[in-house]
C-alpha positions as CSV (number, residue, x, y, z in Angstrom):
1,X,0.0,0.0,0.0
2,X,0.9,3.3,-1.2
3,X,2.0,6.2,0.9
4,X,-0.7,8.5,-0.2
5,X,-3.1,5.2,0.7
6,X,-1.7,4.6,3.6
7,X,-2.3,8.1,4.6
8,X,-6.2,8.9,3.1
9,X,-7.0,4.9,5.3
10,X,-5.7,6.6,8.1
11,X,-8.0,9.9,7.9
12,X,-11.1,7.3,6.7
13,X,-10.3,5.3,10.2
14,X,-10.0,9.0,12.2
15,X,-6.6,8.0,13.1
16,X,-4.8,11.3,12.7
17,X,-1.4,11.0,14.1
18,X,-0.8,8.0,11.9
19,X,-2.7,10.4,8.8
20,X,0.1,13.1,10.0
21,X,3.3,10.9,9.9
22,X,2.5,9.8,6.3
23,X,1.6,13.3,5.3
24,X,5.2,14.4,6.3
25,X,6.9,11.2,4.6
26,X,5.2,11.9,1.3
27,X,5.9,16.0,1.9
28,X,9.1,15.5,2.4
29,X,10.5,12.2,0.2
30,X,7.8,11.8,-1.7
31,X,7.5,12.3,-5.9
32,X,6.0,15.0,-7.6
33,X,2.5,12.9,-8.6
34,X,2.4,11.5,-4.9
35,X,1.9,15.4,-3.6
36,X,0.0,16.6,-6.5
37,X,-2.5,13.5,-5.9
38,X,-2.2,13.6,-2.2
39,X,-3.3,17.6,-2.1
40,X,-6.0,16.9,-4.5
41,X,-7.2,14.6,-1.9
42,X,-6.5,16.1,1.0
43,X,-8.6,19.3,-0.3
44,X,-11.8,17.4,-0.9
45,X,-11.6,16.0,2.0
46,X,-11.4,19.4,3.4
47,X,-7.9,19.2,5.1
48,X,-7.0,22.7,3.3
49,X,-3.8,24.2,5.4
50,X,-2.3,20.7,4.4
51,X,-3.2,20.7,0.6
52,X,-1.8,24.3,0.3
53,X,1.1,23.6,1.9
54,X,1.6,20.7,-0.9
55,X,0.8,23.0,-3.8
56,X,3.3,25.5,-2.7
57,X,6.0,22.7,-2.7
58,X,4.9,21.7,-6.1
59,X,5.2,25.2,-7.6
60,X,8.2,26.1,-6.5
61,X,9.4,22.6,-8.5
62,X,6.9,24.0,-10.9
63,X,6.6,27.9,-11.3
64,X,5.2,28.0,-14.8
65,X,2.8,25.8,-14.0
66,X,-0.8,27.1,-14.8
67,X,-3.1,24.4,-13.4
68,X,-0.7,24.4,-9.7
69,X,-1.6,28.4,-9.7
70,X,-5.4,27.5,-10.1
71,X,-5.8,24.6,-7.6
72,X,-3.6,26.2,-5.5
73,X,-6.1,29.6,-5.4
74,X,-9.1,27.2,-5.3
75,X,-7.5,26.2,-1.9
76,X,-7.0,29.7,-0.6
77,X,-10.6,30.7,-1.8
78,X,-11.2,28.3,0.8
79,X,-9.2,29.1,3.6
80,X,-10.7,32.9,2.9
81,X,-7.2,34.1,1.6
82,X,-9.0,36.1,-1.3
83,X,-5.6,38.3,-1.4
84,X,-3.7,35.3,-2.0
85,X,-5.9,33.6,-4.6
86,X,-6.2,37.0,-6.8
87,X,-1.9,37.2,-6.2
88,X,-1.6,33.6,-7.7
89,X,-3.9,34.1,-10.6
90,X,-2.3,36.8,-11.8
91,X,1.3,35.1,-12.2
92,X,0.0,33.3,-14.7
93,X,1.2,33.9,-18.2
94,X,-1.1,34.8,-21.1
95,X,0.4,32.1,-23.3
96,X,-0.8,29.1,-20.5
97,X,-3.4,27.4,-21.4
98,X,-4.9,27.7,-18.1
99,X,-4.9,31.5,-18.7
100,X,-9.0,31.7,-19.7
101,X,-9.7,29.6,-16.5
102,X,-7.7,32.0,-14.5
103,X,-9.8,35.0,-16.1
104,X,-12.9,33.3,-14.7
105,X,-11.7,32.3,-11.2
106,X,-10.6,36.0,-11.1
107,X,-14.0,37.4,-12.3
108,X,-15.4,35.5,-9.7
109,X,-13.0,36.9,-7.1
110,X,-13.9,40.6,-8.4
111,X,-17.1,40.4,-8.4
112,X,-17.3,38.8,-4.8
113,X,-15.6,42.0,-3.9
114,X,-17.9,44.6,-5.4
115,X,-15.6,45.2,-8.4
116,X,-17.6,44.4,-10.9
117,X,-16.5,46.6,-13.3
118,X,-13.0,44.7,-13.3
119,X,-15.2,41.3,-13.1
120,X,-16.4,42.4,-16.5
121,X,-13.3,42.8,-18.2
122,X,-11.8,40.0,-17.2
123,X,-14.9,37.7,-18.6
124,X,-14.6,40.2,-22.1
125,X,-10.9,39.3,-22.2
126,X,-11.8,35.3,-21.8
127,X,-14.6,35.7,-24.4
128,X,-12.0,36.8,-26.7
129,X,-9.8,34.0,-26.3
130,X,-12.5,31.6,-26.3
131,X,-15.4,33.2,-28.3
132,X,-17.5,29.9,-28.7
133,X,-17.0,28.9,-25.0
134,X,-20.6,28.7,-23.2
135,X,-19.0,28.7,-19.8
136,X,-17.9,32.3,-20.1
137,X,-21.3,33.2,-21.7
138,X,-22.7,31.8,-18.5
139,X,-20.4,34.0,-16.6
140,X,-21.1,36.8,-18.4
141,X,-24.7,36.2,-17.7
142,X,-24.5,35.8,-14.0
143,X,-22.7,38.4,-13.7
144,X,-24.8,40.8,-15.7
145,X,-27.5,39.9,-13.8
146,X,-26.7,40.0,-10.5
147,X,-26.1,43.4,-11.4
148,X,-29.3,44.3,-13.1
149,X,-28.4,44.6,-16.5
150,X,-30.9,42.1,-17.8
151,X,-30.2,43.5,-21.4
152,X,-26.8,41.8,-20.9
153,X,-28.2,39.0,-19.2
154,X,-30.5,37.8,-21.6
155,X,-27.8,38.4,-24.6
156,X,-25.5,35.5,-23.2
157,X,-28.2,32.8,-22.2
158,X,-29.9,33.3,-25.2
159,X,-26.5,32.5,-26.7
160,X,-25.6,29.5,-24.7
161,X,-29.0,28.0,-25.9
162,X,-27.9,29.3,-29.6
163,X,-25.3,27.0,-29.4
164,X,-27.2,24.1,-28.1
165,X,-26.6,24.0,-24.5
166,X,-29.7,24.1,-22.0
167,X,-27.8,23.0,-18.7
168,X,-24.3,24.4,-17.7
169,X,-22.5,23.8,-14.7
170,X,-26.1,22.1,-13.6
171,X,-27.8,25.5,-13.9
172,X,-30.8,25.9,-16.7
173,X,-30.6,28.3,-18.8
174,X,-34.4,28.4,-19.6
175,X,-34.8,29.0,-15.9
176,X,-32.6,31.7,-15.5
177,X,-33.0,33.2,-18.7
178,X,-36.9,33.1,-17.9
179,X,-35.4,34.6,-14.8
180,X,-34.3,37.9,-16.4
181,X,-36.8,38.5,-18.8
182,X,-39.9,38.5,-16.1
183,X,-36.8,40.8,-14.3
184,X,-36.8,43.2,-17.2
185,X,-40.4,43.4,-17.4
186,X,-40.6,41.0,-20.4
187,X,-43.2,38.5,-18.7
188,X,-44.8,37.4,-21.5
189,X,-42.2,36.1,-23.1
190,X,-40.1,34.4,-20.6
191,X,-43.6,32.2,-19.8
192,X,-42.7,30.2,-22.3
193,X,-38.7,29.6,-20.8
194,X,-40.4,28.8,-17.2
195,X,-42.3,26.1,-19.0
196,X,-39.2,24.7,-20.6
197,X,-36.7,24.8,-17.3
198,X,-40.0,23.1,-15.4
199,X,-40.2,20.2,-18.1
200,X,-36.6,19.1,-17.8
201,X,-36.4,19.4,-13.8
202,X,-39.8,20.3,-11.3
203,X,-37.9,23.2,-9.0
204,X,-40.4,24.9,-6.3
205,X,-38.4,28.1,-7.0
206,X,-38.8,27.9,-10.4
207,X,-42.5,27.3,-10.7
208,X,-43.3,30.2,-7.9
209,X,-41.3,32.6,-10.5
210,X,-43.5,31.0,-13.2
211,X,-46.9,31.5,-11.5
212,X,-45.2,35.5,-10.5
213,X,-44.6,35.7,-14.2
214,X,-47.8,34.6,-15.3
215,X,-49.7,36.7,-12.5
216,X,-47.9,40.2,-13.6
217,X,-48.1,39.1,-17.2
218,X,-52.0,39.7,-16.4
219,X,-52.3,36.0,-17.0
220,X,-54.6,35.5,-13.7
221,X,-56.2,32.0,-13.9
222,X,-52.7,30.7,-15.3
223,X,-51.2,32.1,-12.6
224,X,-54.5,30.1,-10.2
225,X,-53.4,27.0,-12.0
226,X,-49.5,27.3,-11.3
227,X,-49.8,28.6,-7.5
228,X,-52.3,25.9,-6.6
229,X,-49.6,23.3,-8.1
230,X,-47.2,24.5,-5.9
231,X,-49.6,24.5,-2.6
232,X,-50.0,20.7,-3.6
233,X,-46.1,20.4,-3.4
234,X,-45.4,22.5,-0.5
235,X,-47.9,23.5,1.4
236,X,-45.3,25.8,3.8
237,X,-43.8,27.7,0.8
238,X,-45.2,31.0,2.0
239,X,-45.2,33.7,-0.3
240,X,-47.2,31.6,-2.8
241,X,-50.9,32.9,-0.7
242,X,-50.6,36.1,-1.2
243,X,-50.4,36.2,-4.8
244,X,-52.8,33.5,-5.3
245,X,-54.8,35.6,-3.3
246,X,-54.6,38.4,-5.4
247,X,-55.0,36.4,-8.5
248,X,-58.7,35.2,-7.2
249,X,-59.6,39.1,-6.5
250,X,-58.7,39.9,-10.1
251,X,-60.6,37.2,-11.6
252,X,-63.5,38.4,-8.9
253,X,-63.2,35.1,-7.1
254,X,-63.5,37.3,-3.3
255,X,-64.2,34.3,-1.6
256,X,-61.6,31.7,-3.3
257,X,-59.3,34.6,-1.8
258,X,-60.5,34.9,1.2
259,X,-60.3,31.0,1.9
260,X,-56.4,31.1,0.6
261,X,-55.4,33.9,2.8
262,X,-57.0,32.0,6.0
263,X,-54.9,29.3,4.9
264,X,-51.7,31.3,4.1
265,X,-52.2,32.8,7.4
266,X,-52.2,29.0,9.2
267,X,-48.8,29.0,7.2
268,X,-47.2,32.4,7.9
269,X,-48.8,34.2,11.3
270,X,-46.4,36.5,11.2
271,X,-47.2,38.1,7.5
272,X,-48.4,41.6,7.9
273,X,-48.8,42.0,4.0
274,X,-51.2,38.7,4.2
275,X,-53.4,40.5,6.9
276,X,-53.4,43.3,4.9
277,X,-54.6,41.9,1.8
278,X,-56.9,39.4,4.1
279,X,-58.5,42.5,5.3
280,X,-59.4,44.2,2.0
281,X,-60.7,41.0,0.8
282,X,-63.0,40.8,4.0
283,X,-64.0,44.3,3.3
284,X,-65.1,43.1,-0.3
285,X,-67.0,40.3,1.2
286,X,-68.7,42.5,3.4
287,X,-67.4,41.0,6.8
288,X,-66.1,44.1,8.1
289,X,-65.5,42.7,11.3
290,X,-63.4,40.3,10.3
291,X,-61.5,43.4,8.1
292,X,-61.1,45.8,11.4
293,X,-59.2,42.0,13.1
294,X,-56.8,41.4,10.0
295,X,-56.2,45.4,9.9
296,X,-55.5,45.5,13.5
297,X,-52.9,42.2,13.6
298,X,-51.2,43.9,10.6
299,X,-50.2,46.6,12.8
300,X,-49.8,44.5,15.8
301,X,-46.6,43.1,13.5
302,X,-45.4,46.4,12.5
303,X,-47.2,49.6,14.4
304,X,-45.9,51.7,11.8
305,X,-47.2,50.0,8.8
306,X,-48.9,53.2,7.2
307,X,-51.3,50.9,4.6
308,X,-53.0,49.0,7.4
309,X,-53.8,52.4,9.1
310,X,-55.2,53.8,6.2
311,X,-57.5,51.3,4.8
312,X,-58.4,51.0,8.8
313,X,-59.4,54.7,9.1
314,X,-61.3,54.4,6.0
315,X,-63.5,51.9,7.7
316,X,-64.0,53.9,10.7
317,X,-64.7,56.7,9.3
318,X,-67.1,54.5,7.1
319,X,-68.6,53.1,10.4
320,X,-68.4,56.8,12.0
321,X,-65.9,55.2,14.6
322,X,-64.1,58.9,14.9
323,X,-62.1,58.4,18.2
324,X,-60.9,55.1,16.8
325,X,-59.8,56.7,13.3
326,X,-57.7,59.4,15.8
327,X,-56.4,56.6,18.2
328,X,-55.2,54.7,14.5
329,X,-53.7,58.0,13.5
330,X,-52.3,59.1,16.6
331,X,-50.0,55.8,16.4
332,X,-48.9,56.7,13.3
333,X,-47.4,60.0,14.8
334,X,-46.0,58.0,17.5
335,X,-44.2,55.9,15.1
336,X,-42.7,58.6,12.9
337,X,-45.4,58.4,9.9
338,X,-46.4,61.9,9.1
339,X,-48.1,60.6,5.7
340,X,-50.7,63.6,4.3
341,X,-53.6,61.3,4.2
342,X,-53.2,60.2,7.7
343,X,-53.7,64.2,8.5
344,X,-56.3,64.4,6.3
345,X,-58.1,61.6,8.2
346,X,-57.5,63.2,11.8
347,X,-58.8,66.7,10.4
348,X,-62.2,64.4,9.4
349,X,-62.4,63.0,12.5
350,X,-61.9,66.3,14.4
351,X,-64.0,68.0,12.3
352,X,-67.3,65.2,12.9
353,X,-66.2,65.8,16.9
354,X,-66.9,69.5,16.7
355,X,-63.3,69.7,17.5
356,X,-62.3,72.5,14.9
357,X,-58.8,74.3,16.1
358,X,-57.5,70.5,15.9
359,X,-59.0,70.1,12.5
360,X,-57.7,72.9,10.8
361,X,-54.5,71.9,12.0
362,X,-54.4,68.5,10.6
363,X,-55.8,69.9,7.3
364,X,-53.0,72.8,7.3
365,X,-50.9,69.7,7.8
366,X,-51.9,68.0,5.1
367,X,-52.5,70.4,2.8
368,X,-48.8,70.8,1.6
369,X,-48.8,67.6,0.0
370,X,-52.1,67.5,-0.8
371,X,-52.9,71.0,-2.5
372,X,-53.1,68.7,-6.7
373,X,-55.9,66.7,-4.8
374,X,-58.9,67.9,-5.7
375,X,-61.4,65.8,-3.8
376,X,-59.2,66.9,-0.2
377,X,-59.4,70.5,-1.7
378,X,-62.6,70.5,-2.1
379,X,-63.4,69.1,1.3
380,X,-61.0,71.7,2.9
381,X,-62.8,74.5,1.1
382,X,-66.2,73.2,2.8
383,X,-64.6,73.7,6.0
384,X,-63.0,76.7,5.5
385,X,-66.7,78.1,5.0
386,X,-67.9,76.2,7.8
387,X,-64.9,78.1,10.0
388,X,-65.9,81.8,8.0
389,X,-62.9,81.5,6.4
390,X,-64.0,82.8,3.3
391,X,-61.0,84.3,1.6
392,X,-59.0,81.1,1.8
393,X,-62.3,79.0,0.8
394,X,-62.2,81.0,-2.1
395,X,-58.9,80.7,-3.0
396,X,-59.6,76.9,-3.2
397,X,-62.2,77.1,-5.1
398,X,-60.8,79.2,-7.7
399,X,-58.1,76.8,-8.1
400,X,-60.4,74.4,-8.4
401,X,-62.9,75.9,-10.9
402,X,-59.3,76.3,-13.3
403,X,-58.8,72.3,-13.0
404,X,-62.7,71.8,-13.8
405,X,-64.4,75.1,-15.2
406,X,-67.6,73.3,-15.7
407,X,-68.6,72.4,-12.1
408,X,-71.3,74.3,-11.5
409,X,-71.9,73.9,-7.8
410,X,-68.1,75.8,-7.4
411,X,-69.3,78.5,-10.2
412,X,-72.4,78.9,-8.0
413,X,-70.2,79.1,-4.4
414,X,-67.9,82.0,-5.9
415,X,-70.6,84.1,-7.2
416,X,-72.0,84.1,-4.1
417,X,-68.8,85.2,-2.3
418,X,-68.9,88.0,-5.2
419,X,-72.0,88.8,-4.0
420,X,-72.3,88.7,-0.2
């Protein structure tokens, strides 16, 4: 028995002081293929200071060789020497064969640092040496897309499939390209790449980006059909409820939508968006109890979430339930939300509780970022009069006669401030 066997039985059997003493006779007597095969070995076994420590003997025998530089950076990738592995890579020459594989192994190392700029040309000089190589079109893909240029993206996986390839590196290239396009807004034609990357492998990833695509491509009960599919599969995979949801509301389906979001809701207690939606949906079905409860747990998760506290105050001011619209408000302040509307739903409030110095202030409040709404402007003007304000009434009203001169009701309001 070998040396190297001796040494890799040793390991198997967890007797490391025997593994150590043959590691030392092959490191130091051993022949050049003994320590390039034992620090192959020793690396995927994960044994890394020790394969690195092999390499570096090997290179300095060796210190043109190409493929020693690469394994040798693979190892320090490992150990977290990024420094190292980017100082190795570069030493080798142009003229090595190895020199493309170096390019990539550097664009990685670039792009794992932010530079992504120098990731690029690093994959644009291997694409030059190796135009026809779909392994630096994948690379330029990835990398284009993690960084949001899906034009680029979609160029290079539409040319690796050009050439024939659909799998590289065991990644589809239907499923990412499909990826990109529904990224770049192009959902109706990567549908037909989800279908394809689904057919070859089933991937729950995969068929909740399909039923995504489908849904914001407008296609609804597609989206229904591909959703419920991937309930069947998994049951837990939470985000899947709330689109489903939404798909039943656009194909008028209130209570399909309701039932999902109760069942999403089993899945995920702890999704405010769910209890969001859940409430509108209730509100549709005309259970407004059960609305005010899903409202209320949404901000229960997040006391600041500004959506929940509108669509609540619009129910209580629906219901008349003016204290409760200022208590819902009041929280918002209290959590740093100054949203106009909220304002404009405490001066409301105020202004039903005979409480006018606090409702003009929460309509002066809101009237900053409000002042292109008419239907708030029109409201504040009514109050205004109400206060005998009548020169800032009419104010409002002119502005609002200019953005609709046919509304007689306001023509009839300023001639009789012309006249009085």
């Amino acid at each position: 028995m070998s040396n190297v066997q001796q040494m890799l039985k040793h390991i198997e059997e967890g007797n490391m002081e025997q593994a150590d003493k043959y590691f030392r006779i092959i490191k130091e007597t051993g022949a050049d293929e003994e320590l390039f095969m034992s620090a192959e070995e020793l690396h995927q076994l994960g044994f890394l200071q020790e394969a690195k420590e092999l390499y570096e003997q090997l290179i300095h025998t060796f210190p043109d060789e190409g493929e020693l530089k690469i394994l040798l950076s693979e190892v320090y990738l490992d150990l977290d020497q990024e420094d190292e592995a980017i100082a190795q890579l570069d030493t080798i020459m142009e003229t090595d064969p190895d020199y493309p594989r170096a390019l990539l192994l550097l664009a990685d190392l670039y792009q794992m640092q932010g530079l992504l700029e120098v990731s690029e040309r690093k994959l644009l000089e291997a694409k030059e040496i190796l135009p026809e190589e779909p392994i630096v079109d994948f690379a330029l893909g990835e990398l284009y897309a993690a960084s949001g240029n899906y034009v680029g993206a979609i160029q290079y996986y539409r040319a690796i499939l050009n050439q024939g390839h659909e799998t590289i590196a065991g990644n589809n290239i239907h499923s990412r390209l499909a990826e990109v396009l529904s990224a770049a807004g192009e959902f109706e034609e990567a549908l037909p790449h989800f279908d394809q990357a689904l057919d070859e492998h089933l991937e729950i990833n995969t068929l909740f980006g399909f039923g995504l695509t489908a849904y914001k491509a407008g296609f609804y009960r597609k989206s229904i059909e591909i959703f419920l599919k991937l309930k069947e599969i998994d049951p837990e995979f939470h985000s899947l409820y709330l689109y489903l949801g939404r798909a039943y509301e656009h194909e008028e389906e209130v209570d399909n939508a309701l039932e999902i979001v109760q069942a999403g809701l089993k899945v995920d207690e702890f999704n405010k968006e769910l209890y969001q939606f859940g409430g509108k949906i209730a509100l549709k079905s005309g259970n407004e109890s059960l609305a005010e409860e899903y409202f209320r747990q949404a901000l229960a998760l997040d006391p600041g979430y500004i959506d929940a506290a509108l669509t609540l105050n619009k129910l209580f001011l629906h219901q008349k339930r003016y204290e409760d619209v200022i208590d819902i408000s009041s929280q918002m302040e209290n959590e740093g939300e100054s949203d106009p509307t909220i304002y404009w739903d405490m001066a409301v409030a105020y202004q039903h509780l005979e409480q006018y110095s606090q409702a003009l202030k929460y309509y002066e409040l809101a009237y900053n970022d409000l002042k292109n709404n008419l239907e708030f402007l029109e409201e504040y003007g009514y109050f205004l009069i109400e206060e005998g304000k009548r020169d800032e009434a009419a104010q409002i009203f002119q502005y609002l006669l200019k953005e609709d001169p046919t509304n007689e009701e306001w023509i009839t309001l300023l001639e009789r401030f012309e006249h009085d």
